[in-house]
N, C-alpha and C positions, 0 to 999 in steps of 0.2 A: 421507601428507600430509593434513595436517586440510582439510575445504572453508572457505574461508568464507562468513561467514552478514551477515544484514542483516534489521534486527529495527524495523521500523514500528511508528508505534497513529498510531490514527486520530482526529482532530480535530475535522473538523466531519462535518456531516451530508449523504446524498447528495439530500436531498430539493431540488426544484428545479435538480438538475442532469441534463445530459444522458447517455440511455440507456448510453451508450458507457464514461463515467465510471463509472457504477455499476455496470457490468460488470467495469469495470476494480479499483475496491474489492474485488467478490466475487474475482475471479481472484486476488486479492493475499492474501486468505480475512478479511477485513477485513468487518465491517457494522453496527455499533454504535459509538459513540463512546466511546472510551476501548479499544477493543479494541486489542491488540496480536501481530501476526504477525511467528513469525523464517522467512526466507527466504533459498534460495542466494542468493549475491551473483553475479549472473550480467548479461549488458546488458540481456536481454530485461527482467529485474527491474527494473532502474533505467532502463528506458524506461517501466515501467508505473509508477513512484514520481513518475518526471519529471512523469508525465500527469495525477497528481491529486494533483501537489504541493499544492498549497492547501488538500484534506482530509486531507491525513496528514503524519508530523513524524517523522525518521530515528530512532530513541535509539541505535542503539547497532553 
């Protein structure tokens, strides 16, 4: 049974945002704008996607 996956890139920048946020980028393996990470589709995942919806944008 194939996994499925969940493939980010990141938007804006974490500067001026709070520590927690930018933890939450790194954890996601995200830290440049335009970067893009594929990830299990799991809840933990799209609770961390949830979190800093505003710096990053689903593709795919």
């Amino acid at each position: 049974m194939a996994e499925k996956t969940v493939t980010v890139r990141q938007t804006a920048s974490p500067i001026r945002r709070t520590k927690d946020q930018r933890a939450t980028l790194a954890g996601l393996g995200l830290n440049k704008i335009g970067r893009t990470a594929t990830l299990e589709d799991t809840a933990s995942i799209r609770g961390m996607i949830a979190k800093v919806a505003h710096l990053v944008e689903v593709v795919g």
